[in-house]
C-alpha positions as MATLAB code, in Angstrom:
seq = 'XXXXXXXXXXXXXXXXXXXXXXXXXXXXXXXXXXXXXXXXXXXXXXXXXXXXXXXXXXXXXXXXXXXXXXXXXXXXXXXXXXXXXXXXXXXXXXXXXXXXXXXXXXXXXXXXXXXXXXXXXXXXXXXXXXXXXXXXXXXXXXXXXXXXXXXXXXXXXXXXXXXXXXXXXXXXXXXXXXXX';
ca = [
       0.000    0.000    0.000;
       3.091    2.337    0.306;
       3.701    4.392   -2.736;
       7.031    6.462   -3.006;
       7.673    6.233    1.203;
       3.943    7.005    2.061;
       0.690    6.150    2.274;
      -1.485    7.912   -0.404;
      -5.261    8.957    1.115;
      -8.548    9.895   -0.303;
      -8.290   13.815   -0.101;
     -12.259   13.444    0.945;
     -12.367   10.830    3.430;
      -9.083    9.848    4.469;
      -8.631    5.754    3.993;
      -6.189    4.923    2.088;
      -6.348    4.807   -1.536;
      -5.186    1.114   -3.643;
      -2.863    1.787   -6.978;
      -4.986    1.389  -10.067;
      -3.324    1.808  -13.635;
      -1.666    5.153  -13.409;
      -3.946    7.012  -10.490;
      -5.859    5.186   -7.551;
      -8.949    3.757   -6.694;
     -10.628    4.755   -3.463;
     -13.808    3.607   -1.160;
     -15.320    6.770   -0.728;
     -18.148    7.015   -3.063;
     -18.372   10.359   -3.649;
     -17.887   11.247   -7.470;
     -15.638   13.705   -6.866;
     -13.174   11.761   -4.650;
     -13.037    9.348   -6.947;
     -12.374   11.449  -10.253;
      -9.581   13.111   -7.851;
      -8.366    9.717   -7.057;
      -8.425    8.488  -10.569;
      -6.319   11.592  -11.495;
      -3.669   10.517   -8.755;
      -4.841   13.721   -6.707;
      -4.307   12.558   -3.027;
      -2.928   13.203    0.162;
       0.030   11.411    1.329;
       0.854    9.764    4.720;
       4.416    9.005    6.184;
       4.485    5.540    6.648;
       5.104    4.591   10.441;
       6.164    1.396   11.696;
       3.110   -0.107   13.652;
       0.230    1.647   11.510;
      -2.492   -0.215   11.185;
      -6.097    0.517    9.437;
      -9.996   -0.845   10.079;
     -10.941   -3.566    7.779;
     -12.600   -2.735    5.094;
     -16.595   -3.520    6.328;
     -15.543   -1.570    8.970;
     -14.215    1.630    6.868;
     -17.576    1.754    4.499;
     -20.221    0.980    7.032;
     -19.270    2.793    9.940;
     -15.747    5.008    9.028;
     -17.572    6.770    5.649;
     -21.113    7.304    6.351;
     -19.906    8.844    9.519;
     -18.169   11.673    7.441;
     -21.772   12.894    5.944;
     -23.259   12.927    9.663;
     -20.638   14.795   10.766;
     -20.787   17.356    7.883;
     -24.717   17.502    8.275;
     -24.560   17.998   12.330;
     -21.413   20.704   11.648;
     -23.713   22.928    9.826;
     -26.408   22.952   11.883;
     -24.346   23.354   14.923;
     -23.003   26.523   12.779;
     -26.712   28.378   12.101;
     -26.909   28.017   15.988;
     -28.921   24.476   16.257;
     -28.712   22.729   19.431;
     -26.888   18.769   18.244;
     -26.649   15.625   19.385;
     -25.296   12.873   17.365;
     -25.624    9.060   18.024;
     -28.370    9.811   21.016;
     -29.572    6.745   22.804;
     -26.695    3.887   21.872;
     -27.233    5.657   18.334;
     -31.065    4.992   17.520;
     -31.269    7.685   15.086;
     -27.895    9.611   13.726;
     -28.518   13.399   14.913;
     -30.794   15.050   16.701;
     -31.094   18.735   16.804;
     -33.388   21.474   18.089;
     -33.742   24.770   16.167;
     -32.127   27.940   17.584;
     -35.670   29.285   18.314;
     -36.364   25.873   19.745;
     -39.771   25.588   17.615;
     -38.250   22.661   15.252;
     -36.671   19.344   16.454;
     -35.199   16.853   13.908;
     -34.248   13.505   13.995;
     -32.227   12.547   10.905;
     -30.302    9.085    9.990;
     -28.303    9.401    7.593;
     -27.836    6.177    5.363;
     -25.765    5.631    2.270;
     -26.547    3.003    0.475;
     -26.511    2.580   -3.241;
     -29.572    0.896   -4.000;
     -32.865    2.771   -2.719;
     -34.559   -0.461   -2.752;
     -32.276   -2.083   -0.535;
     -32.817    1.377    1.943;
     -36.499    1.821    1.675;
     -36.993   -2.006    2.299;
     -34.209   -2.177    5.066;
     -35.351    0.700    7.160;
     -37.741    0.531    9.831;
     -38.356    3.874   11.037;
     -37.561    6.369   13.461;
     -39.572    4.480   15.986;
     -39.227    6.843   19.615;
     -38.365    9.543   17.499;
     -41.484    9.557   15.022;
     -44.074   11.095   18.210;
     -42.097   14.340   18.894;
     -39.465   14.886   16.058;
     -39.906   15.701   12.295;
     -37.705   13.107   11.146;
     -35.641   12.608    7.826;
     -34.010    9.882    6.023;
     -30.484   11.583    4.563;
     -28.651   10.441    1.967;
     -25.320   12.307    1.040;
     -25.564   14.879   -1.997;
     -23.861   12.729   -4.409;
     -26.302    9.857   -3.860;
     -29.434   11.012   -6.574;
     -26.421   11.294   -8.978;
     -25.316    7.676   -8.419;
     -28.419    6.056   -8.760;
     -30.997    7.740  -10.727;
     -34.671    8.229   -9.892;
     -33.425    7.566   -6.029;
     -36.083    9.194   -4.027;
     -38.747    8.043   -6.425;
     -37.666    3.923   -6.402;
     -36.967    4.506   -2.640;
     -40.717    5.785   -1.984;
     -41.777    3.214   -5.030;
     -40.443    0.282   -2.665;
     -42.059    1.241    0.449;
     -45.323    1.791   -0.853;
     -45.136   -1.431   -2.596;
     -44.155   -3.200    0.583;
     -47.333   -1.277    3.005;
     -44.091    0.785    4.544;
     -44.795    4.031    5.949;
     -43.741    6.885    3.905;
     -40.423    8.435    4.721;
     -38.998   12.026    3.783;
     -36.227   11.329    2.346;
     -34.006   14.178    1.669;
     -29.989   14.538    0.505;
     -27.876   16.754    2.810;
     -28.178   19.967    0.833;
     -32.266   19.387    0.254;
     -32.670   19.215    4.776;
     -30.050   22.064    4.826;
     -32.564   24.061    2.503;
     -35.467   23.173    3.736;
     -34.355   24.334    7.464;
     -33.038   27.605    6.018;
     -29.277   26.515    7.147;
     -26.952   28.442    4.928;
];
């Protein structure tokens, strides 16, 4: 994995990046990390004797989802909302109160590739659903990936008697809250 005396890293999320052809492939799917990757556009660690690194289930389904919660619960915390992430042994991903304290959000942010694999996976925000306006969030990349998202996601759960979900990407919650 060492490349000229270091460890090249995806400029967007971090893990390391694997050599492919004359740039590098990485996990994050975000288009843009991996055009940047493909280009050989990276960071570079020094390698240090004892480094070690997750496995990979462990870097795409808890390390890289993580990143859009994080960026979603950084901008709220910056138009003055009131976050918690993970509450309750992580139940839902973020929950937030408005500066005003009038709105409360729960939001779990998911990012899988196939909305019928979400919308038949996810059960709801359960505790949440009684005093929260909650949101399914996908990253912003996500409707780009996988065309007609929303509408195959909502698609699946009415076909399966699932309660409708608003599903929203990052950006589209951001909006809708008036969170610049």
């Amino acid at each position: 994995m060492v490349v000229a005396g270091g460890l090249p890293v995806c400029s967007s999320s971090g893990t390391i990046l694997r050599r492919e052809g004359s740039g590098f492939h990485t996990e994050c799917r975000n288009p843009e990390a991996v055009r940047r990757a493909r280009a050989g556009d990276c960071e570079r660690l020094k390698r240090r004797p004892g480094m070690m690194h997750l496995r990979r289930p462990f870097r795409l389904y808890w390390c890289l989802p993580g990143l859009t919660e994080l960026e979603l619960a950084t901008r709220l915390e910056g138009a003055g909302w009131v976050v918690n992430l993970w509450p309750d042994l992580d139940r839902v991903d973020i929950v937030a109160t408005s500066p005003d304290g009038k709105r409360r959000i729960a939001a779990d942010v998911k990012e899988y590739l196939s909305p019928e694999n979400l919308a038949s996976r996810f059960e709801g925000f359960k505790e949440y659903a009684a005093d929260y306006e909650c949101f399914l969030v996908v990253p912003d990349y996500m409707p780009e990936l996988s065309k007609g998202y929303e509408g195959r996601f909502q698609a699946v759960r009415a076909s399966r008697s699932k309660a409708q979900m608003s599903l929203r990407t990052v950006s589209d919650l951001l909006d809708e809250l008036d969170v610049a």
